[in-house]
PyMOL Python script that loads the backbone (N, CA, C, O; Angstrom):
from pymol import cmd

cmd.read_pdbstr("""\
ATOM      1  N   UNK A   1       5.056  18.942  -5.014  1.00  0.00           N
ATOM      2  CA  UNK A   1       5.398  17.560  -4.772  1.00  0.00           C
ATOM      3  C   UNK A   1       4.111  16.751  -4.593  1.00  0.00           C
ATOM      4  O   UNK A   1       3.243  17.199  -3.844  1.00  0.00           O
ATOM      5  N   UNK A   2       3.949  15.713  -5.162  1.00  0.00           N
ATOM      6  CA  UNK A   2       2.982  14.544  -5.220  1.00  0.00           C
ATOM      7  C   UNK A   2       3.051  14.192  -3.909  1.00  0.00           C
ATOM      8  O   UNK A   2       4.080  14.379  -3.260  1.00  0.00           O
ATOM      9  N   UNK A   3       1.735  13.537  -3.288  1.00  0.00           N
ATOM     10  CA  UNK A   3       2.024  13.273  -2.192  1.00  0.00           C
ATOM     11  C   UNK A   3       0.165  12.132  -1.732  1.00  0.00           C
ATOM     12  O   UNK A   3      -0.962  12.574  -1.956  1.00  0.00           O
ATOM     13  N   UNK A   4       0.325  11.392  -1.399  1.00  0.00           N
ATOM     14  CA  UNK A   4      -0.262  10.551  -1.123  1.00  0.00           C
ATOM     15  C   UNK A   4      -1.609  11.296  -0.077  1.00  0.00           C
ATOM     16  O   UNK A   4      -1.328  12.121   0.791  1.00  0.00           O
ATOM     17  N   UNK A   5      -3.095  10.828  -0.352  1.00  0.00           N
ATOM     18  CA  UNK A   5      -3.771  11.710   1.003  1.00  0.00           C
ATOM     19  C   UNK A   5      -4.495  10.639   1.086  1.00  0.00           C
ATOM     20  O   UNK A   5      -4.949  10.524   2.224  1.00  0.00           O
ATOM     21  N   UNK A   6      -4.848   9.692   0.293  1.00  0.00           N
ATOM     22  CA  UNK A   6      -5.733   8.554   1.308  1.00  0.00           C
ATOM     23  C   UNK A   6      -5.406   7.076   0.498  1.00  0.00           C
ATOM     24  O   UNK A   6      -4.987   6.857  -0.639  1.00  0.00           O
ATOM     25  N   UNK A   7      -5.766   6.238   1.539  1.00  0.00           N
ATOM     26  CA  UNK A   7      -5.129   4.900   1.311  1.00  0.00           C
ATOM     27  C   UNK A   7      -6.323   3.807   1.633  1.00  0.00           C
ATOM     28  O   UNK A   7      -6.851   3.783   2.745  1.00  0.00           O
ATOM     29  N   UNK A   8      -6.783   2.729   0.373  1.00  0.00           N
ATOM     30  CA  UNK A   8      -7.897   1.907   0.876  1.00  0.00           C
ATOM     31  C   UNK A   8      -7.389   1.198   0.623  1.00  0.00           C
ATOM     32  O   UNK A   8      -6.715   1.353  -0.396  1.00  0.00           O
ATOM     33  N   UNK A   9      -7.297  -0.464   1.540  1.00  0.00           N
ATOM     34  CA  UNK A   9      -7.554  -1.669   0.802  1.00  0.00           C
ATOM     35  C   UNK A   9      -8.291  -2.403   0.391  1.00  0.00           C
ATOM     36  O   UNK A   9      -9.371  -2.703   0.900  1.00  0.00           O
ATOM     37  N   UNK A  10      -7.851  -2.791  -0.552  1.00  0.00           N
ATOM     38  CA  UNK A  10      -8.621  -3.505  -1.564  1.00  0.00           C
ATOM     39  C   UNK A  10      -8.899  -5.077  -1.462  1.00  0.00           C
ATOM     40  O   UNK A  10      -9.926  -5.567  -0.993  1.00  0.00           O
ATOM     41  N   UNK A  11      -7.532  -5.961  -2.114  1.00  0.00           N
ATOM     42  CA  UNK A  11      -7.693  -7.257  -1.316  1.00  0.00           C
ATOM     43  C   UNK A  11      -6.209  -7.490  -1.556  1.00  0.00           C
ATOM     44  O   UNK A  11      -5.326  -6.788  -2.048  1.00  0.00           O
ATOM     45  N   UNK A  12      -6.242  -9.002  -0.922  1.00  0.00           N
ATOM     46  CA  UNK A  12      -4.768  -9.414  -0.875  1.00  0.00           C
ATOM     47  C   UNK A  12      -3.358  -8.829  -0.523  1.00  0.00           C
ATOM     48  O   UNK A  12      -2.747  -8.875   0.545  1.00  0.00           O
ATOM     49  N   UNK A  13      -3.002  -8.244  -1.774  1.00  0.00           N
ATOM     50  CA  UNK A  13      -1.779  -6.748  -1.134  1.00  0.00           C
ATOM     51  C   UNK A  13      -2.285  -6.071  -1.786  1.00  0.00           C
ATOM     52  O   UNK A  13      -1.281  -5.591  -2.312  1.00  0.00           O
ATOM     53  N   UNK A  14      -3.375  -5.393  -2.410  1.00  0.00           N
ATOM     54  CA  UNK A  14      -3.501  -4.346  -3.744  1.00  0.00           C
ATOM     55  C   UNK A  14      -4.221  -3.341  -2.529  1.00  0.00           C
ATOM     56  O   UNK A  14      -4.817  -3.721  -1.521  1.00  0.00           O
ATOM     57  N   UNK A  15      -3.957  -1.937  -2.979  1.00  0.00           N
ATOM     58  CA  UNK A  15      -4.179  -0.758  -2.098  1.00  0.00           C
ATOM     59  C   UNK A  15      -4.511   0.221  -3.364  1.00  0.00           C
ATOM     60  O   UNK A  15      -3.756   0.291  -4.334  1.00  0.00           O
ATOM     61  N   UNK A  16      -6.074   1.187  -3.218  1.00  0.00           N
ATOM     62  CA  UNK A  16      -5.900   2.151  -3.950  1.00  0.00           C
ATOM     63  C   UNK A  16      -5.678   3.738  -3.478  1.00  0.00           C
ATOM     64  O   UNK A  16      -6.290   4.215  -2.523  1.00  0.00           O
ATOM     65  N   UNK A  17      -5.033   4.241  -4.017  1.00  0.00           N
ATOM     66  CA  UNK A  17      -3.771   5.197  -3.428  1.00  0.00           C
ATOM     67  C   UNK A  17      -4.541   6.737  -3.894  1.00  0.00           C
ATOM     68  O   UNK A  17      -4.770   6.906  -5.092  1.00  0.00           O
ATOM     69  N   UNK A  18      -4.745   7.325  -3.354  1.00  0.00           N
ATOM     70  CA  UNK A  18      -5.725   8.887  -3.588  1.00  0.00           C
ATOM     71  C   UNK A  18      -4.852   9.860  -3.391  1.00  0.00           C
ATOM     72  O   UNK A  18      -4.693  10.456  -2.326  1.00  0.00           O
ATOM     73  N   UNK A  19      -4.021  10.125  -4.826  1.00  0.00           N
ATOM     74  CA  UNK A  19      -2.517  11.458  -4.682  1.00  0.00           C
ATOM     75  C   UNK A  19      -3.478  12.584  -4.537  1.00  0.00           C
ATOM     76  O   UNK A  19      -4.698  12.470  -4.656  1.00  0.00           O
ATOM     77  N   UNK A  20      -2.930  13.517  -4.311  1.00  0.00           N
ATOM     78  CA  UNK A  20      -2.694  15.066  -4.250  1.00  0.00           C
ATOM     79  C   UNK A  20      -3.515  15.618  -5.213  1.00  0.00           C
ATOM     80  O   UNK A  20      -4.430  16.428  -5.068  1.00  0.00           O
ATOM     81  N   UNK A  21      -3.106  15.114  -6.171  1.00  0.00           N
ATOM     82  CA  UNK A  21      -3.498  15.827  -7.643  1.00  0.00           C
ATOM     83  C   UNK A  21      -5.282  15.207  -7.672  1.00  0.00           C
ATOM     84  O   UNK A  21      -6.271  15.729  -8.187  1.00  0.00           O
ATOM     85  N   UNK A  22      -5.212  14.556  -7.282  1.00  0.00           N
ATOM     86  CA  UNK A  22      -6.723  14.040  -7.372  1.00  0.00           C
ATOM     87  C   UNK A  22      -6.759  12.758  -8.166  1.00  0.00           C
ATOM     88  O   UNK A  22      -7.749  12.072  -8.421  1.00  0.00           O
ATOM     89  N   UNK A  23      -6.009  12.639  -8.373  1.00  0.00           N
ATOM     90  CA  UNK A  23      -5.690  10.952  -8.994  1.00  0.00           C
ATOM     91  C   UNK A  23      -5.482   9.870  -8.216  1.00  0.00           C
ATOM     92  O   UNK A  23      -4.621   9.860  -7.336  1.00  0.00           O
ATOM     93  N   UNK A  24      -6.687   8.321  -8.626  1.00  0.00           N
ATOM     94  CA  UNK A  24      -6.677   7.456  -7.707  1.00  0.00           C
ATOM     95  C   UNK A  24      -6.406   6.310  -8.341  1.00  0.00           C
ATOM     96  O   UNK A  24      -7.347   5.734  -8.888  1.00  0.00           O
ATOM     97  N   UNK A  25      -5.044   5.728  -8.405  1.00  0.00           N
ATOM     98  CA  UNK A  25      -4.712   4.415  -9.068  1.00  0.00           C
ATOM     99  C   UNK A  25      -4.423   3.129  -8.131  1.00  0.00           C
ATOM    100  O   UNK A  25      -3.990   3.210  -6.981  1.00  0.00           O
ATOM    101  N   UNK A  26      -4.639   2.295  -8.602  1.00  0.00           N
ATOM    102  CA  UNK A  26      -4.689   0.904  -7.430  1.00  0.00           C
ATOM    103  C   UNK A  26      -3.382   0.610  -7.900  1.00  0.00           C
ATOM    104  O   UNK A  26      -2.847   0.920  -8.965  1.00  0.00           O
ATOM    105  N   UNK A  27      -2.873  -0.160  -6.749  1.00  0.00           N
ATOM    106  CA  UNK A  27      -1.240  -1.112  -6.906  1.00  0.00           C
ATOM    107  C   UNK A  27      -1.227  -1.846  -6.090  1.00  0.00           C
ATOM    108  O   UNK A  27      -1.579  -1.819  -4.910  1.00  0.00           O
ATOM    109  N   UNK A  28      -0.494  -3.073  -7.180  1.00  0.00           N
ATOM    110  CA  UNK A  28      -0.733  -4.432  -6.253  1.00  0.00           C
ATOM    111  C   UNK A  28       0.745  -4.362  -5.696  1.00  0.00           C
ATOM    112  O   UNK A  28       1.671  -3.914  -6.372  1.00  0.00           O
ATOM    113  N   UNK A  29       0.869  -4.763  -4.617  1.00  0.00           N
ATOM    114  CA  UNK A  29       2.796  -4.635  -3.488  1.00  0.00           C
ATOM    115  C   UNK A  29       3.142  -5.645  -3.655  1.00  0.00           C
ATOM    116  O   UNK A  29       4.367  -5.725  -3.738  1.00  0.00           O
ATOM    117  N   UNK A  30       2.439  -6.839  -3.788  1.00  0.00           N
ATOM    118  CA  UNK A  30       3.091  -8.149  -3.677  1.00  0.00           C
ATOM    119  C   UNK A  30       4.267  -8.198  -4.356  1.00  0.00           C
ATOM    120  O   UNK A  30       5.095  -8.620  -3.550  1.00  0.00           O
ATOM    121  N   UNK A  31       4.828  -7.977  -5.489  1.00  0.00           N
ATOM    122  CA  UNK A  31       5.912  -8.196  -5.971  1.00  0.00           C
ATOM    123  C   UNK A  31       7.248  -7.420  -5.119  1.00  0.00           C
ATOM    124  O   UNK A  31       8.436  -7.702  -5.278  1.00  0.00           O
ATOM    125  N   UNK A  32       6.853  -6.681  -4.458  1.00  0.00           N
ATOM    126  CA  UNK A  32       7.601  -5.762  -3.510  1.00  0.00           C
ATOM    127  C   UNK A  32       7.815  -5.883  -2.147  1.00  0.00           C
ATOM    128  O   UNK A  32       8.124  -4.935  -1.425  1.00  0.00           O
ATOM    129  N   UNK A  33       7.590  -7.522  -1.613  1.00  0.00           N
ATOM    130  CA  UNK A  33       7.561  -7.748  -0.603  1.00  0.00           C
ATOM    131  C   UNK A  33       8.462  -8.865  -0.313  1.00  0.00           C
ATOM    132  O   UNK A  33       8.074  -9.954   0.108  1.00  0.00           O
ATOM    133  N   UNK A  34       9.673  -8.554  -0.554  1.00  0.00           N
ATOM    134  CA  UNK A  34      10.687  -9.327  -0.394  1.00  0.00           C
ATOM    135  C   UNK A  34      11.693  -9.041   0.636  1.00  0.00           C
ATOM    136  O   UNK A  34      11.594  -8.010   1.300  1.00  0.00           O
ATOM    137  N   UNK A  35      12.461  -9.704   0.786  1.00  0.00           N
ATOM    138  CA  UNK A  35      14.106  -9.347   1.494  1.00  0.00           C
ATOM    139  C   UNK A  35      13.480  -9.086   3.442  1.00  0.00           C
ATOM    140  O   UNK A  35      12.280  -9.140   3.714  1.00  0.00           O
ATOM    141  N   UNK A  36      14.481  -8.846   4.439  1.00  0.00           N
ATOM    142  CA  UNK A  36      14.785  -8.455   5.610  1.00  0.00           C
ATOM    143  C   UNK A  36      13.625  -7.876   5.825  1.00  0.00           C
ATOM    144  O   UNK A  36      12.646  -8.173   6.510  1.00  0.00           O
ATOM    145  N   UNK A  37      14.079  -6.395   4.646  1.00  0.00           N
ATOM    146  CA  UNK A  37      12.663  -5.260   5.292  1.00  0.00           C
ATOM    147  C   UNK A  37      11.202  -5.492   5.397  1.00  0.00           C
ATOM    148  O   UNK A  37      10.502  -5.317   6.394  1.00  0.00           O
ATOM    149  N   UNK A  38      10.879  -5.870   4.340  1.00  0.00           N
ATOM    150  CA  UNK A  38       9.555  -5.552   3.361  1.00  0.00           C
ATOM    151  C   UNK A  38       8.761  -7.230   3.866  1.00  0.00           C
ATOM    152  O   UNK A  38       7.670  -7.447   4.393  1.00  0.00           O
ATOM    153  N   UNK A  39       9.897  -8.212   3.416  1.00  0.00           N
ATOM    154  CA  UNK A  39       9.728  -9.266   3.513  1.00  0.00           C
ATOM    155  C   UNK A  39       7.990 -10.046   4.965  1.00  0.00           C
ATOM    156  O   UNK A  39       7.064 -10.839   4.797  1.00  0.00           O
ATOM    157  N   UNK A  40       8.420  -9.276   6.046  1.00  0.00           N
ATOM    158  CA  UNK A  40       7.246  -9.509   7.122  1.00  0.00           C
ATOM    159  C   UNK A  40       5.885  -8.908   7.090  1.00  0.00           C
ATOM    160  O   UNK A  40       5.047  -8.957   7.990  1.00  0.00           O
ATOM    161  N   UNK A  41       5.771  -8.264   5.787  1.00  0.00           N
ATOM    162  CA  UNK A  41       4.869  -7.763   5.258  1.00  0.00           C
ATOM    163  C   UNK A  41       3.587  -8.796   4.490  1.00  0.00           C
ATOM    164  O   UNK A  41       2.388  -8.690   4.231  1.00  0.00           O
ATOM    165  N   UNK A  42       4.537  -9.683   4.350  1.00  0.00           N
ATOM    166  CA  UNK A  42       3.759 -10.767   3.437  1.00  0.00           C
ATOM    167  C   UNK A  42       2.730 -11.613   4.447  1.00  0.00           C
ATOM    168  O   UNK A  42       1.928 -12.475   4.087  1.00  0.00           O
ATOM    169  N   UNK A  43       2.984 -11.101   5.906  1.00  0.00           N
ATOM    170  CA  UNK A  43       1.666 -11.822   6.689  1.00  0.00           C
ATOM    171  C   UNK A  43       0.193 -10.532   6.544  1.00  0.00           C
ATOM    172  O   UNK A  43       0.060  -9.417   7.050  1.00  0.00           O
ATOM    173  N   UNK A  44      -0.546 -11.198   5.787  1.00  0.00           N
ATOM    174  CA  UNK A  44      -1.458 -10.119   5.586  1.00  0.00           C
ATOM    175  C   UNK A  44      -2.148  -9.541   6.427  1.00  0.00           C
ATOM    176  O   UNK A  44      -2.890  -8.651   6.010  1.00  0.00           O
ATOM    177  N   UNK A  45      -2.133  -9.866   7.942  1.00  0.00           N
ATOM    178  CA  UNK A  45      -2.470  -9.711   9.106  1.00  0.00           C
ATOM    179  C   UNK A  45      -1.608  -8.391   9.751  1.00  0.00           C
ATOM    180  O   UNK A  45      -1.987  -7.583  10.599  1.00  0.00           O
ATOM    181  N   UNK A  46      -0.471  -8.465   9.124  1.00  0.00           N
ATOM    182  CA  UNK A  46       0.631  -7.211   9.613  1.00  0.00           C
ATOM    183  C   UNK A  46       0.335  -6.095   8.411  1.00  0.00           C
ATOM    184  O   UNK A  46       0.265  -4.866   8.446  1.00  0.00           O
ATOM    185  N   UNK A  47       0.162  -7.256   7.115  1.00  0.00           N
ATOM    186  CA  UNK A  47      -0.036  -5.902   5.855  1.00  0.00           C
ATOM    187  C   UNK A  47      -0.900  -4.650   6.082  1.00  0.00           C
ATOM    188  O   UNK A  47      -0.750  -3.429   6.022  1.00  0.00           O
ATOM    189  N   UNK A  48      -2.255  -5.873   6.484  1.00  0.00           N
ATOM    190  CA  UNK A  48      -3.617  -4.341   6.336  1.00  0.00           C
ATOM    191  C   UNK A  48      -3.495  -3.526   7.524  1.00  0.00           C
ATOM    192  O   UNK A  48      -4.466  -2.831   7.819  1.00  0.00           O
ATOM    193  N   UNK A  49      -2.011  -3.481   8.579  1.00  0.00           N
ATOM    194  CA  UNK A  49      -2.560  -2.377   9.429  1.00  0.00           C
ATOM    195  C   UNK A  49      -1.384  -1.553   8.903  1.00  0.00           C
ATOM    196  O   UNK A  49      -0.322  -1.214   9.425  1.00  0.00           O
ATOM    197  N   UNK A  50      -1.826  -1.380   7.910  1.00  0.00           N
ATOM    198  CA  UNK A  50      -1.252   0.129   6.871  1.00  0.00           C
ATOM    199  C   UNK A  50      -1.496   1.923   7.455  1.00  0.00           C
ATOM    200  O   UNK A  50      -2.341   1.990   8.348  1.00  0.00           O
ATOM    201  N   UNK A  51      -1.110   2.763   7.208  1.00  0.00           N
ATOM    202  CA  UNK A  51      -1.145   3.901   7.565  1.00  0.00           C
ATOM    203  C   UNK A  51      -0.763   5.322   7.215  1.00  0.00           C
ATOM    204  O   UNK A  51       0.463   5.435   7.234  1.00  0.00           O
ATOM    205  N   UNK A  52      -1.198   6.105   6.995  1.00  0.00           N
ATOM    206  CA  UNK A  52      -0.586   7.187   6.863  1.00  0.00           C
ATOM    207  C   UNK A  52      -0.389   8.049   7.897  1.00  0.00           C
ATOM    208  O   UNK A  52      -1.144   8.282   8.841  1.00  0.00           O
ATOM    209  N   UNK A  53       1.480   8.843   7.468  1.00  0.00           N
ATOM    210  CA  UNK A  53       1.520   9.891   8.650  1.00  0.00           C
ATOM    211  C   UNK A  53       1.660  11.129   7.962  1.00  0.00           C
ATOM    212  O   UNK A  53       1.725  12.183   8.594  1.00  0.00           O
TER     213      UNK A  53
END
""", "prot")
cmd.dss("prot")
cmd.show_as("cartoon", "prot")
cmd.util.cbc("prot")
cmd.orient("prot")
């Protein structure tokens, strides 16, 4: 299973993502930050305290 091991940000919402496999591709979230859930994400002040568990 793929699995995420390190996480940088970059700017704005874009994060580059360091899988398992050794592959490191950037993705921008903004389009994914909509609705109830996701939606309070869009204060970028709440965004960058991102994390892995």
């Amino acid at each position: 299973m793929l699995k995420v091991k390190d996480v940088d940000y970059l700017n704005n919402y874009r994060l580059a993502l360091l899988f398992s496999d050794g592959v490191r591709k950037e993705v921008d979230l903004e389009p994914y930050l909509n609705g109830e859930v996701f939606g309070p994400l869009r204060d970028i002040n709440l965004f960058v305290q991102y994390g892995l568990t």
